[in-house]
N, CA, C and O of each residue as an XYZ file, in Angstrom:
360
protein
N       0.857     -1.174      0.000
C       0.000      0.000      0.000
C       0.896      1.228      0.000
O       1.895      1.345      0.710
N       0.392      2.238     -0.967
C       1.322      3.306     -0.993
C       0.155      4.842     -0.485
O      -1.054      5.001     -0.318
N       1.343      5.665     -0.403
C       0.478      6.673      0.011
C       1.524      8.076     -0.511
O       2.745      8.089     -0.666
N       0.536      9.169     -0.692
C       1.423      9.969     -1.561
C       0.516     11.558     -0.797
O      -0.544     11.581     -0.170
N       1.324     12.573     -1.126
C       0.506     13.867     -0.568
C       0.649     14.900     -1.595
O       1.763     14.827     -2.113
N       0.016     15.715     -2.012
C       0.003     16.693     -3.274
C      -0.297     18.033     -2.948
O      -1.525     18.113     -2.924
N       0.370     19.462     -2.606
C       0.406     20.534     -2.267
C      -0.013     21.427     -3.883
O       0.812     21.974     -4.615
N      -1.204     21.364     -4.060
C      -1.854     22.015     -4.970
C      -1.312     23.353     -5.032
O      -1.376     24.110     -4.064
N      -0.624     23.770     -6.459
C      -0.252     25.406     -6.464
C      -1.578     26.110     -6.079
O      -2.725     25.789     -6.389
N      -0.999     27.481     -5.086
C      -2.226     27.877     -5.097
C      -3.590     27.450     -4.988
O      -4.595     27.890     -5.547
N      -3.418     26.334     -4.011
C      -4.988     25.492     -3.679
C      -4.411     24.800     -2.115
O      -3.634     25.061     -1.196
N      -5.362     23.783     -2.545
C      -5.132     22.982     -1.415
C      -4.000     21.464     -1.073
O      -3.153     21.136     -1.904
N      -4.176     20.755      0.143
C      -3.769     19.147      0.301
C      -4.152     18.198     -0.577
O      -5.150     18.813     -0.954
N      -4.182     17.175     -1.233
C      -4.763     16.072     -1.698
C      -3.509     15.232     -1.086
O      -2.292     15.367     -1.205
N      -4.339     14.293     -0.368
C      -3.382     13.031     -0.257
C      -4.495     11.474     -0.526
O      -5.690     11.304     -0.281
N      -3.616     10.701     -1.025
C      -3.934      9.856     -1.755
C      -3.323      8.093     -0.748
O      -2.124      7.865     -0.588
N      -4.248      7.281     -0.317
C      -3.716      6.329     -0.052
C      -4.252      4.836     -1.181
O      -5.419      4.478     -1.334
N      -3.062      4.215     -1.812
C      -3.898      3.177     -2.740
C      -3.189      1.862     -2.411
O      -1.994      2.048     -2.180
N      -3.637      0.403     -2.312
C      -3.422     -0.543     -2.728
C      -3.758     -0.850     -4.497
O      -4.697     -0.657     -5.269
N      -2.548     -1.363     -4.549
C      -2.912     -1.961     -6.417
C      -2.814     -3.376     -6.121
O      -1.911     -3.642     -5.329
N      -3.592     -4.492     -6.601
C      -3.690     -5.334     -7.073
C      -4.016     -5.843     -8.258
O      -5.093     -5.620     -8.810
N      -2.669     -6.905     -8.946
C      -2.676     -7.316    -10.285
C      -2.897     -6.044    -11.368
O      -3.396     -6.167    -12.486
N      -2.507     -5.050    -10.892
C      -2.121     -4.031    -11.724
C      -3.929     -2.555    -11.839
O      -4.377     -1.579    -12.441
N      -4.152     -3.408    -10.880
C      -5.633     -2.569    -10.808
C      -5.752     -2.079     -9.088
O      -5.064     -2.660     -8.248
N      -6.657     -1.008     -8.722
C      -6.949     -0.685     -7.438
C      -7.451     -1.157     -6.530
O      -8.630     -0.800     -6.515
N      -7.203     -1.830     -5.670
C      -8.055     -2.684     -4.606
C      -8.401     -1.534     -3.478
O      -9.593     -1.301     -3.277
N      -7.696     -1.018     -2.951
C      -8.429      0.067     -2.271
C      -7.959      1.424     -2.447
O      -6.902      1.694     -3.017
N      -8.889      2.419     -1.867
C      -8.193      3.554     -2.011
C      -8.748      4.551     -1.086
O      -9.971      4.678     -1.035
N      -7.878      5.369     -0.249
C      -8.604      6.849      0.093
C      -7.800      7.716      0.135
O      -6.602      7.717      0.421
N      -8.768      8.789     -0.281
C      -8.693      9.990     -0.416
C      -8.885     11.294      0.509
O     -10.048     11.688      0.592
N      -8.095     11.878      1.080
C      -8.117     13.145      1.959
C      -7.529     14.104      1.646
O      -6.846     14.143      0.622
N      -7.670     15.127      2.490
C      -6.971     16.612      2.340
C      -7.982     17.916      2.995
O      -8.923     17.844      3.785
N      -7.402     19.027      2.360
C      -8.039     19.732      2.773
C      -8.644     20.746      1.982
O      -8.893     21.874      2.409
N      -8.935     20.251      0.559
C      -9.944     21.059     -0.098
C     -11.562     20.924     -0.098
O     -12.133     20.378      0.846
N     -12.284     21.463     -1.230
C     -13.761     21.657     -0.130
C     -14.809     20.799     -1.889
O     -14.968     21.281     -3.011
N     -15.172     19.725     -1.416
C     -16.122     19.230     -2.679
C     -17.445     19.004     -1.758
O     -17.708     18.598     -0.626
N     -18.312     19.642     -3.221
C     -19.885     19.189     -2.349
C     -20.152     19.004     -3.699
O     -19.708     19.473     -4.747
N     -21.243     17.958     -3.300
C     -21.561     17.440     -2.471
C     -20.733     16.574     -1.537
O     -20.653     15.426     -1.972
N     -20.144     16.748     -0.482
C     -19.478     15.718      0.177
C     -19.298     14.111      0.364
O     -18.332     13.430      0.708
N     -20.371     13.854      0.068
C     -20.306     12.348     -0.380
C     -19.961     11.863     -1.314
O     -20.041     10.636     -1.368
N     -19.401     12.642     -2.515
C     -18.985     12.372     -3.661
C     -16.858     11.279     -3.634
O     -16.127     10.464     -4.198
N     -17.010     12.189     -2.549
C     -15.331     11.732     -2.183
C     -15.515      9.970     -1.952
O     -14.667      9.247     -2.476
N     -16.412      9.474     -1.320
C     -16.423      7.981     -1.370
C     -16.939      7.330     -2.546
O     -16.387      6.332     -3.007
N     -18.147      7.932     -3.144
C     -18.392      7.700     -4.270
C     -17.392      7.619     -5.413
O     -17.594      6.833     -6.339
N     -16.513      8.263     -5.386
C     -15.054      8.314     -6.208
C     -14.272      7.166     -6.135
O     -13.853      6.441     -7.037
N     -14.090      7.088     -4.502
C     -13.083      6.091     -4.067
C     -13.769      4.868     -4.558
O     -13.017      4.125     -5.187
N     -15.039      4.447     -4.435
C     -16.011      2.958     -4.942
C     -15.699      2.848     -6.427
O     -15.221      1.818     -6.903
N     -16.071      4.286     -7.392
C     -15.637      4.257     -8.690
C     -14.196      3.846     -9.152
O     -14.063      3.629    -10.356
N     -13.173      3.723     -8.393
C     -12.073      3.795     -9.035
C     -11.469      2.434     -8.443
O     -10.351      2.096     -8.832
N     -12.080      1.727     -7.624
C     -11.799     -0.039     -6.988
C     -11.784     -0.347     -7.948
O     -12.607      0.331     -8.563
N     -10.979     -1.517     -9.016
C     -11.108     -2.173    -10.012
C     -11.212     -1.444    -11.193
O     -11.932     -1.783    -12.133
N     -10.424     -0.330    -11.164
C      -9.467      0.626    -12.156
C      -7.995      0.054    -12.358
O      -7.088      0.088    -11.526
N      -7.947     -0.557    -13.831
C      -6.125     -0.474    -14.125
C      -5.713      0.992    -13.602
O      -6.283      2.048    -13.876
N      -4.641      0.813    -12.825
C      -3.785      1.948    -12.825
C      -3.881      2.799    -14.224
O      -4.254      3.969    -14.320
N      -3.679      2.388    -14.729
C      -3.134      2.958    -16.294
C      -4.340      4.138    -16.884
O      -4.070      5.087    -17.620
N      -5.604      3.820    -16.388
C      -6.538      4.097    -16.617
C      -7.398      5.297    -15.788
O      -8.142      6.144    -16.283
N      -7.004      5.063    -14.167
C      -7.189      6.219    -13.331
C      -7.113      7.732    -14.108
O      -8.030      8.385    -13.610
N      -6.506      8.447    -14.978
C      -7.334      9.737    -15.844
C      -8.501      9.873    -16.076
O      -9.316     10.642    -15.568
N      -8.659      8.806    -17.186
C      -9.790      8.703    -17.521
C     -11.103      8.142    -16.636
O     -12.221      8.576    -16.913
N     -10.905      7.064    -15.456
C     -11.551      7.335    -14.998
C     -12.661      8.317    -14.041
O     -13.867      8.383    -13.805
N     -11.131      9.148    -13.607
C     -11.316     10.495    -12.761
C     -11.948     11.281    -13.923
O     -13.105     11.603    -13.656
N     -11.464     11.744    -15.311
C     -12.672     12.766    -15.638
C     -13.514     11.796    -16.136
O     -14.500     12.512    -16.311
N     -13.923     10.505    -16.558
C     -15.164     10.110    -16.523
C     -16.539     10.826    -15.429
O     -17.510     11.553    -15.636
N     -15.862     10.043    -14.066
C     -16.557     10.793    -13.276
C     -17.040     12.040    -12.683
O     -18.152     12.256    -12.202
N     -16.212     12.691    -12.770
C     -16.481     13.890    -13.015
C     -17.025     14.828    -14.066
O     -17.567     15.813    -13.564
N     -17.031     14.788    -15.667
C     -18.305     14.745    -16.649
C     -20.100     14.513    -15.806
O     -21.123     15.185    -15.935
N     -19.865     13.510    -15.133
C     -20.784     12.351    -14.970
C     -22.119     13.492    -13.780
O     -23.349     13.464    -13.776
N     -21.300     14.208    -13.076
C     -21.567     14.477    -11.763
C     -21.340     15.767    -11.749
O     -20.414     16.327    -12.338
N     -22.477     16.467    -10.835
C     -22.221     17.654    -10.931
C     -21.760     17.794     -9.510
O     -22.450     17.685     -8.496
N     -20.224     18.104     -9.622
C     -19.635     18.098     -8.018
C     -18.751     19.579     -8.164
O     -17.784     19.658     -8.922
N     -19.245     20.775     -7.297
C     -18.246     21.988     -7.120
C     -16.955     21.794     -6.250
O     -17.149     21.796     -5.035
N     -15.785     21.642     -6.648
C     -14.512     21.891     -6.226
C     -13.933     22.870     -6.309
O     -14.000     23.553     -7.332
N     -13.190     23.221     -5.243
C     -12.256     24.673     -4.721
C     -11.248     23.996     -3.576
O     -11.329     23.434     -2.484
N     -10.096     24.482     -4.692
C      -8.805     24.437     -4.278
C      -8.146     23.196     -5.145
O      -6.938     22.971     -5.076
N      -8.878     22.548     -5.824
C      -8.551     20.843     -6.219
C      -8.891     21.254     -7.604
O      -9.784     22.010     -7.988
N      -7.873     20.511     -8.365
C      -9.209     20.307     -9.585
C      -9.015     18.136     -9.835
O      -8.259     17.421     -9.177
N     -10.002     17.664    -10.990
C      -9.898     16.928    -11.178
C      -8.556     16.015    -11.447
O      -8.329     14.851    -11.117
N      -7.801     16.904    -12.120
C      -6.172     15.855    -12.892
C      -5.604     16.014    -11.311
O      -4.801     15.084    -11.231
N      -5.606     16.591    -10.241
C      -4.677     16.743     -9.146
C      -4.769     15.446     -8.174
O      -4.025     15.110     -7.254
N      -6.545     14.513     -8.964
C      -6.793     13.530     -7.639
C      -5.988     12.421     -8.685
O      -5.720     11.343     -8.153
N      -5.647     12.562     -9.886
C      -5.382     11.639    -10.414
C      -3.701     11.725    -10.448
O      -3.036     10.704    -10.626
N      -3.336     12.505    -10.337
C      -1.960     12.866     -9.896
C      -1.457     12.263     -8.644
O      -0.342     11.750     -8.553
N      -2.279     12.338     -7.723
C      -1.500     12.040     -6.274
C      -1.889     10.839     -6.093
O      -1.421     10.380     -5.051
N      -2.846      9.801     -6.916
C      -3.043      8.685     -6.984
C      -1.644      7.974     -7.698
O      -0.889      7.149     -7.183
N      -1.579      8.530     -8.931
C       0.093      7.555     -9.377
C       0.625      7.791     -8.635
O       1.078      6.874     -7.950
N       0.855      8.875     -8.364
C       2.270      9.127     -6.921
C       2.091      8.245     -6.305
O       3.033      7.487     -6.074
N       0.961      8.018     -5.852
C       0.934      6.693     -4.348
C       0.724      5.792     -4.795
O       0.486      4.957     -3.923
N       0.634      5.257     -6.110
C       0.734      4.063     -6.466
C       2.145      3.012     -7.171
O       2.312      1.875     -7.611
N       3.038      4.434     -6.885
C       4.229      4.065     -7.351
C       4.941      3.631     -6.059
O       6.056      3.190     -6.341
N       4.630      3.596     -4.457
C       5.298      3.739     -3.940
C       4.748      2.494     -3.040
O       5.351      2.155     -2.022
């Protein structure tokens, strides 16, 4: 299990904790200290992206996000997918 932390220019924390299995996500969470609402969306993310190839986490992240109308400040979308490879490299 890796874990990674991301100091958004001019924004906020994202930190990222992931297990990969067989080259896909077995678990994952997500914290920090920027501000998404609906707030429940942050687990909803983490469920979406279980049984994601690594390789694929971009596209899944703006999949979901297209998908959903979720307001973020301080974060944007590529930053959760950023601190996810980070922590999945490690």
């Amino acid at each position: 299990m890796g874990s990674a932390e991301l100091k958004v220019p001019d924004g906020k924390l994202v930190e990222a904790t992931v297990k990969i299995s067989q080259g896909k996500i077995s678990e994952i969470h997500i914290t920090g200290d920027f501000y998404m609402h609906p707030e429940e969306q942050i687990e909803k993310l983490e469920r979406a992206l279980v049984g994601v190839p690594i390789e694929k986490v971009n596209e899944a992240i703006t999949k979901f996000f297209k998908k959903k109308r979720i307001t973020l400040v301080g974060v944007r979308p590529e930053d959760f997918a950023k601190v996810i490879l980070m922590a999945s490299r490690k």
